[in-house]
N, C-alpha and C positions, 0 to 999 in steps of 0.2 A: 413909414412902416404902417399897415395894416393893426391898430390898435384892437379890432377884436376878435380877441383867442380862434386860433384854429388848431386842433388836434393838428400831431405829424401823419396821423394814419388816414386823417380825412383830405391833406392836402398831396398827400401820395396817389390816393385814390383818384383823386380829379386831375392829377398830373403824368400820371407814368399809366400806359398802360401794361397791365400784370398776368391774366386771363391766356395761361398759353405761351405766355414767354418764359425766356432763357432767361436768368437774371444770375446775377454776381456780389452779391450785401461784401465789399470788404473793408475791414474791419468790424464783422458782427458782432463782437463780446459774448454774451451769454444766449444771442441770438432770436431775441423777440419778435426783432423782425422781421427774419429769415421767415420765423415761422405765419406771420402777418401774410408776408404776401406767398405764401404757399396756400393760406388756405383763402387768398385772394386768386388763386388758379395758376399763379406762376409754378413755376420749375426752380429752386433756387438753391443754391450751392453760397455756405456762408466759408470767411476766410478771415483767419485772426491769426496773429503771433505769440497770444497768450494760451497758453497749455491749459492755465487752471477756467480760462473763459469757455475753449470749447470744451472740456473736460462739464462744466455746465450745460452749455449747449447738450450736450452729445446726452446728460443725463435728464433733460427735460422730456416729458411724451411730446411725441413729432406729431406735427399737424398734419403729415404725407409724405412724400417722396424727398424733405428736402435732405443735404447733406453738409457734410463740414471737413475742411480741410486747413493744416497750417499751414502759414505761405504769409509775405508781405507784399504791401501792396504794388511798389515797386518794381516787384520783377514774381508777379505773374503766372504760375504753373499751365496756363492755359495756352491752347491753338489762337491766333487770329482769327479772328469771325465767329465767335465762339458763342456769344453772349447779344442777347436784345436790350440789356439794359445793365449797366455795371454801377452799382451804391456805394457811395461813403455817404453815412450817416452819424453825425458827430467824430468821423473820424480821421477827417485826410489833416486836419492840424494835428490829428498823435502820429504822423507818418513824420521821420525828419526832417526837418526844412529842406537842408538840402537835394532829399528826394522826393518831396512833394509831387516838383512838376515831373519826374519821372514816373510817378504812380499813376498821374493822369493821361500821361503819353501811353502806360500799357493797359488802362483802361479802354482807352483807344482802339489801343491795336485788336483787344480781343474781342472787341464790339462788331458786330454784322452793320452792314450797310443800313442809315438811317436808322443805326440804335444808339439809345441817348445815356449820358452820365447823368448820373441825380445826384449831387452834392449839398449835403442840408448840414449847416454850419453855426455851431452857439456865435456868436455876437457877443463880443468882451466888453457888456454891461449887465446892467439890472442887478437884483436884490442877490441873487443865489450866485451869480458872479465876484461879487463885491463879499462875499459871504465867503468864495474856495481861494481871494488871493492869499491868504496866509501858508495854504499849501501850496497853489500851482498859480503861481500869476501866467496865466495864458495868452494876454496882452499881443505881444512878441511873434507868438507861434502861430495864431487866428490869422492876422494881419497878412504873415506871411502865408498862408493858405491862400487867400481871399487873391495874393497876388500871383502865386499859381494858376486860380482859378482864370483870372483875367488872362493872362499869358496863354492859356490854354483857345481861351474863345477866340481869339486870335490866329490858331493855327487854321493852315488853309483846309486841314481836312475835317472841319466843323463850318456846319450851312446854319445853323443857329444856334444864339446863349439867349436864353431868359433869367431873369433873376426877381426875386418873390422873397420880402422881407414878412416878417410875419411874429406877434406874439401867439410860445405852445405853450399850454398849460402843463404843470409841472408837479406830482403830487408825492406825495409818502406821507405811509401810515403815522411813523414815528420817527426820531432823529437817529435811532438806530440805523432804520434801513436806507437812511440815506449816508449813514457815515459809512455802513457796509457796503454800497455800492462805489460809491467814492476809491474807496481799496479795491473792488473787484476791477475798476476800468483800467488802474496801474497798480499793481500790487509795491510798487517804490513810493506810495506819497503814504505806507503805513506808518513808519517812524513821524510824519512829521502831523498825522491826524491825529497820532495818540499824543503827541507832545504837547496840541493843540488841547485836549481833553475836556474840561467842563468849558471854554472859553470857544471853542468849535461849538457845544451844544446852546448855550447863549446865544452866540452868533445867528444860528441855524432859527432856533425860534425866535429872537429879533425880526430876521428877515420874510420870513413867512408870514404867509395868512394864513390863521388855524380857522376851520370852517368844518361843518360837518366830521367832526371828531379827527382831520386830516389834517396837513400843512400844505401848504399848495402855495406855488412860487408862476410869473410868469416869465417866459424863456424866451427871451427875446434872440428870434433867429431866421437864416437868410437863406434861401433854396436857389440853388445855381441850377440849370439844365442843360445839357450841352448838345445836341444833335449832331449825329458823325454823317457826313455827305454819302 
């Protein structure tokens, strides 16, 4: 692994071209990204299962033209050829295992000739890892991504996988807003963060480096790219 820090928005930019493309963020949550590479020049169209995520999305000022729709990843609302580049971004481990590899196969299908999947995935270690198994040990569900992913590189209708391990730097103001986000990405791990209570916020500051009046955590994670032939 590449030990020093790179933003995800700096190793997007040097990996995906965005400038004019059709793109597809699915699973965008409250959509920072979306909006990222909209006002990187993309066209981009985010897609969640969560009501209260794009219901944020939808309420944040838009950077441009993007837009939001519900939908799973799995199956898709779109034509074939649809898309220049289709995203999961911390997301194809929340899709169910067992339809992982079908979220990537309609990935596929809705991707234009020689449009790539960008799959950027936590890595089940480090400090902020070791810090959420009390709620979600994601061990299990990562693992099994990572072997969709593989699965995937392997079909005949991909000309090339790269893969790019990398530490992102990782921040929050307070342990609030990270125990709030925590709830915003599944609103089901709230019973067990509040259960967790002062012993979550211990945790939380244990595991961090407080600097510049901030917590910052490194996020040790893996960038898959898949080129459709």
């Amino acid at each position: 692994m590449d030990q020093k820090p790179q933003k995800h928005t700096a190793v997007i930019r040097n990996t995906l071209p965005l400038k004019g493309q059709r793109v597809l963020d699915v699973g965008c949550g409250s959509g920072g990204l979306v909006r990222f590479m909209t006002r990187e020049g993309a066209r981009v169209t985010g897609l969640d299962t969560s009501e209260n995520q794009l219901a944020r999305a939808n309420a944040a000022p838009p950077a441009g033209d993007e837009d939001y729709i519900s939908g799973a990843g799995q199956d898709l609302p779109f034509e074939d050829g649809t898309f220049d580049a289709v995203v999961f971004f911390n997301s194809l481990h929340h899709v169910p295992t067992g339809v992982q590899a079908a979220a990537l196969t309609e990935a596929l299908r809705t991707l234009k000739s020689a449009g790539e999947v960008y799959i950027l995935e936590p890595l089940a270690e480090g400090a902020f890892f070791e810090m959420m198994r009390p709620i979600e040990d994601e061990t299990d569900v990562r693992a099994s991504a990572y072997e969709a992913i593989l699965a995937a590189a392997n079909n005949p209708a991909i000309s090339e996988h790269r893969e790019l391990s990398y530490n992102a730097p990782l921040r929050y103001e307070n342990f609030e807003a990270c125990r709030d986000e925590i709830i915003a990405v599944d609103e089901n791990r709230r019973p067990l963060v509040e259960a967790q209570g002062e012993n979550l916020r211990k945790a939380f500051e244990l595991a961090a480096n407080f600097e510049d009046n901030s917590y910052h955590f490194a996020s040790p994670s893996r960038l898959n790219l898949l080129r459709k032939k």
